[in-house]
C-alpha positions, 0 to 999 in steps of 0.5 A, a space after each residue: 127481314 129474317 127475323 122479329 123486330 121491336 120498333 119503339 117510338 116516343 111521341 114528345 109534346 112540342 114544347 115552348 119557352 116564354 120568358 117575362 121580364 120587366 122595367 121599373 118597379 112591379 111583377 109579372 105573374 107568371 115570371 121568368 122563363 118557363 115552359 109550356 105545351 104548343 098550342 096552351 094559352 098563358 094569362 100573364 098578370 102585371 102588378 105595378 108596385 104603389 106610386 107605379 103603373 103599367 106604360 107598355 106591355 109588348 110580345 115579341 117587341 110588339 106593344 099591346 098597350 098599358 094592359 095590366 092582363 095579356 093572354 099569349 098563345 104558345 105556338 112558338 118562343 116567345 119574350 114578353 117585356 112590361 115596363 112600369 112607369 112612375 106615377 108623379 105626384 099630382 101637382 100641389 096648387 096654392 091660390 093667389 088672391 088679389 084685390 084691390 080699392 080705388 080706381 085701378 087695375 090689378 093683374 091677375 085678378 081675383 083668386 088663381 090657383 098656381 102649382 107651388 114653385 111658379 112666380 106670378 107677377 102681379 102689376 098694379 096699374 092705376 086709373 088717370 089721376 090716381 097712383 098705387 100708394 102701397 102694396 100688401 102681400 100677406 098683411 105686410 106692406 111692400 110699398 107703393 110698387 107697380 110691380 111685384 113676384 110673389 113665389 107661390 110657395 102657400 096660398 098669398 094675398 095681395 091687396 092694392 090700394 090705388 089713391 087719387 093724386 091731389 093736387 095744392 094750390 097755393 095762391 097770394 095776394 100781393 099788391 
């Protein structure tokens, strides 16, 4: 060296991209693509929007679970994806009530609740020696039927009324 020299050296953190996306409906807190320092923790948040919740929250393609919190440490770049998923309805039940009088079976018996929309058969079967001689859904007669679909739209009744049969004898006298 024949004379002075000034070395100057700049240290730079090493720094690490996360990016946060989402499916479905919800946010992520912190979103989008950002950078952090190597070595920092970042908490991400989830917050699915009404009727909505977490399904999967995955780093790198690797699912840690429905978590709504998840703490990544930034020790290289990283791609976080959590998906929301729709919360059905919970399902509406009407109630069917069965009974009857005489001697018979009816199936279903008694009060079963149903989700709306199913079809129930109800089916009257009548002891030995008696018949099914009429059948009422909601107070209205549908006739002297052993079978019946009833579409379980609100609650429904059905009354069955099984009769004994009868018999006549006539008799003469001739002679």
């Amino acid at each position: 060296m024949d004379r002075d020299h000034t070395v100057e050296v700049v240290f730079s953190q090493i720094r690490h991209t996360l990016t946060v996306n989402t499916q479905g409906s919800g946010s992520v807190t912190p979103s989008g693509t950002n950078e952090y320092v190597h070595g920092s923790d970042v908490t991400l948040v989830a917050t699915p929007s009404d009727g909505w919740t977490v399904s999967d929250f995955r780093v790198d393609g690797v699912s840690k679970g429905a978590v709504s919190q998840f703490t990544v440490t930034m020790d290289a770049d990283h791609v976080v994806v959590v998906t929301f998923a729709s919360v059905a309805p919970p399902v509406s039940q009407k109630t069917l009530t069965v009974s009857s009088s005489g001697m018979g079976s009816v199936t279903p018996g008694s009060s079963t609740a149903y989700p709306v929309g199913t079809v129930v058969t109800v089916t009257a079967t009548p002891s030995d020696g008696w018949r099914v001689s009429d059948v009422k859904v909601d107070g209205v007669s549908k006739g002297a039927v052993a079978t019946l679909d009833v579409t379980m739209d609100r609650d429904h009744t059905v009354d069955v009324v099984f009769t004994q049969i009868t018999h006549h004898l006539t008799a003469s006298k001739t002679g």
